[in-house]
C-alpha positions as CSV (number, residue, x, y, z in Angstrom):
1,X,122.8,245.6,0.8
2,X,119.6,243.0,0.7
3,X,120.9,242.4,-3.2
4,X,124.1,241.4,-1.9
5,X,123.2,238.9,0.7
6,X,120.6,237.5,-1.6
7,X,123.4,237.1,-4.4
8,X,125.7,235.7,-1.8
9,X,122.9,233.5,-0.8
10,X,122.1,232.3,-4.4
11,X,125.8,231.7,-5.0
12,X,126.2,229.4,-2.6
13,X,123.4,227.2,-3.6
14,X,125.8,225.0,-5.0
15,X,127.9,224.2,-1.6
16,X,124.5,223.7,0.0
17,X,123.7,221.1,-2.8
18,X,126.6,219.0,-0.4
19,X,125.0,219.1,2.4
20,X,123.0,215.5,2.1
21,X,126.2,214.2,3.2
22,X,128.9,214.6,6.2
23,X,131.8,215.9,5.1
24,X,134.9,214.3,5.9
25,X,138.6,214.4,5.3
26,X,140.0,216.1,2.4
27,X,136.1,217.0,1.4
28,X,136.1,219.7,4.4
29,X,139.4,221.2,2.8
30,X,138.1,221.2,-0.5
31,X,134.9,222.6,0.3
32,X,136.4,225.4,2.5
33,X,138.9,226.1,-0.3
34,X,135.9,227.1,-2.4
35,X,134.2,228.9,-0.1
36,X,137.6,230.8,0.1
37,X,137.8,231.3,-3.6
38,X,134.1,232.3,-4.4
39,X,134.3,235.3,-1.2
40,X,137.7,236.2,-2.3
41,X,135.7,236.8,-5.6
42,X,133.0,238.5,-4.0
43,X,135.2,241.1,-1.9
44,X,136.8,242.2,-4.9
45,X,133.6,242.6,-6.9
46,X,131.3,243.7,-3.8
47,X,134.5,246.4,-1.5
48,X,135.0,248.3,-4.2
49,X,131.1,249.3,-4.9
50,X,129.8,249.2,-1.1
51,X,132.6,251.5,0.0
52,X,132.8,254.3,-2.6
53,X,136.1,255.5,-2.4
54,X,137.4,258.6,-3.7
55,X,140.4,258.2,-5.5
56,X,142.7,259.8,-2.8
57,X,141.1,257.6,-0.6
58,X,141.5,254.2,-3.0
59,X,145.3,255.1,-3.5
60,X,145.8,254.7,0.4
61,X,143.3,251.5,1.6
62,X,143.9,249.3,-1.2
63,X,147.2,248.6,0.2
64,X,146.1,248.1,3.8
65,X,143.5,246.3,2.6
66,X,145.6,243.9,0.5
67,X,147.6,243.3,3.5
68,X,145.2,243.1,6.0
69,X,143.6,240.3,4.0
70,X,147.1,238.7,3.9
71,X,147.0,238.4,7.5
72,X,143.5,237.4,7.9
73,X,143.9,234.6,5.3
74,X,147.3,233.3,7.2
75,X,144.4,232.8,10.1
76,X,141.8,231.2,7.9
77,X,144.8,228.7,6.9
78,X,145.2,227.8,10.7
79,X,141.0,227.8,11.2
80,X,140.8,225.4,8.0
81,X,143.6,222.7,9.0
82,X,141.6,223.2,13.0
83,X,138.7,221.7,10.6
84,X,140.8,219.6,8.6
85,X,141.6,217.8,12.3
86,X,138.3,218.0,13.2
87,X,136.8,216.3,10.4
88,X,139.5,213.6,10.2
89,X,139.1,212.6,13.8
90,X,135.5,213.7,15.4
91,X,134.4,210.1,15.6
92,X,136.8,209.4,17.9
93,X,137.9,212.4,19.7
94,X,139.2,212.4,23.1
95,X,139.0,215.0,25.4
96,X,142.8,215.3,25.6
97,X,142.1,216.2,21.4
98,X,139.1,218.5,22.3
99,X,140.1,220.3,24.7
100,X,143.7,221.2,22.4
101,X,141.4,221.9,19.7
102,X,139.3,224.4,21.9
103,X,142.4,226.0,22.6
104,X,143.6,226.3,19.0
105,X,140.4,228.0,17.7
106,X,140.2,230.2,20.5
107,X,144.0,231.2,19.5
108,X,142.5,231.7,16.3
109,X,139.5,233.8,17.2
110,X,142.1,236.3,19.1
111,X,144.4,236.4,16.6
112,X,141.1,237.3,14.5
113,X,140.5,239.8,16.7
114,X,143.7,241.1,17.1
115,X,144.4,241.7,13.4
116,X,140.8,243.0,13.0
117,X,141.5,246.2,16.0
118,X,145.2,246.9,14.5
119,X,144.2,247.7,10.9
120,X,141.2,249.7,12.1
121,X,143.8,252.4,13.0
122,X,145.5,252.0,9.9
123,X,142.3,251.7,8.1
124,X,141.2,255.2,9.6
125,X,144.2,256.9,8.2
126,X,142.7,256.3,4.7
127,X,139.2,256.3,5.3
128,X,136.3,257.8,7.4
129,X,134.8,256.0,10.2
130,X,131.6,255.2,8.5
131,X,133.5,253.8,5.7
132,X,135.4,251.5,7.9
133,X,132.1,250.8,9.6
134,X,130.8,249.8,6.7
135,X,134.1,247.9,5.8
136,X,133.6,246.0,9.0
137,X,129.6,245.1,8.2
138,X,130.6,243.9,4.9
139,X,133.7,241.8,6.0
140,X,131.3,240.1,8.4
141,X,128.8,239.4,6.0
142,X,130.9,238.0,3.3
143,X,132.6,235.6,6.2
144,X,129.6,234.2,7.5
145,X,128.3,233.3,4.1
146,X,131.8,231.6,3.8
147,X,131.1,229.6,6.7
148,X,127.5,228.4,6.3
149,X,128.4,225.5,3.8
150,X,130.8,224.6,6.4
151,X,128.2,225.0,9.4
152,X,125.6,223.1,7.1
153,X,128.4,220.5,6.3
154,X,130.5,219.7,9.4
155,X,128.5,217.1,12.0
156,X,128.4,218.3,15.6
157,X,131.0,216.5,18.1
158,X,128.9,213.7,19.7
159,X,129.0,213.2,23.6
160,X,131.1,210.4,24.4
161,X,128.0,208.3,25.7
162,X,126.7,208.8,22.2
163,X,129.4,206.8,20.5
């Protein structure tokens, strides 16, 4: 597992590299669309050797799994246009704009949720719980690495009174 963090680390060395500058506009969306395509990589290089599927077991999550992801990438969308907005108008946010966009992510973050709980049933029909544990632990890990160009990238919303 430390191997795989420390290749997801090294890969993202590049996205780092951006981090001298702010990020704005269409920058954020590229940037997150890379991050997208280089864990979408990883998930299918990294799932099937962490979870070691038998093949009975293979035949019935890849399918979930495929449509799981379909639903949690229909989220991402909605999380990356949230940044889109965010990055387009954080200079000059009002609170009318942050308190919508509060709302929308934490709309988001249930849906998140939401889709997370419901497949772990379905998961469970095709796998044992400490494979889906360990589906779950790898899932997190991949999406946090996703997000730490965009954590390094994106500035903090200033107070008003900083302006």
């Amino acid at each position: 597992m430390r191997r795989i963090v420390a290749i997801l680390i090294l890969s993202l060395a590049p996205f780092a590299a951006i981090a001298q500058d702010v990020l704005v506009g269409d920058e954020v969306e590229a940037l997150f669309a890379k991050a997208r395509d280089f864990m979408a990589t990883e998930r299918e290089t990294l799932m099937p050797e962490e979870l070691a599927l038998t093949s009975s077991e293979a035949d019935a999550f890849w399918p979930i799994y495929e449509a799981y992801r379909d639903e949690i990438e229909a989220l991402n969308d909605e999380y990356a246009a949230l940044l889109q907005n965010f990055a387009d108008g954080f200079a000059t946010m009002t609170d009318a704009e942050a308190s919508a966009m509060i709302d929308e992510y934490f709309l988001i973050e249930s849906g998140l949720i939401y889709v997370r709980q419901r497949y772990a049933r379905e998961f469970l029909e095709a796998i044992p719980p400490r494979k889906l544990v360990r589906l779950y632990q790898m899932e997190n890990k991949i999406d946090a690495m996703a997000q730490l160009p965009l954590i390094i990238d994106i500035p903090l919303l200033q107070d008003a009174g900083d302006r």
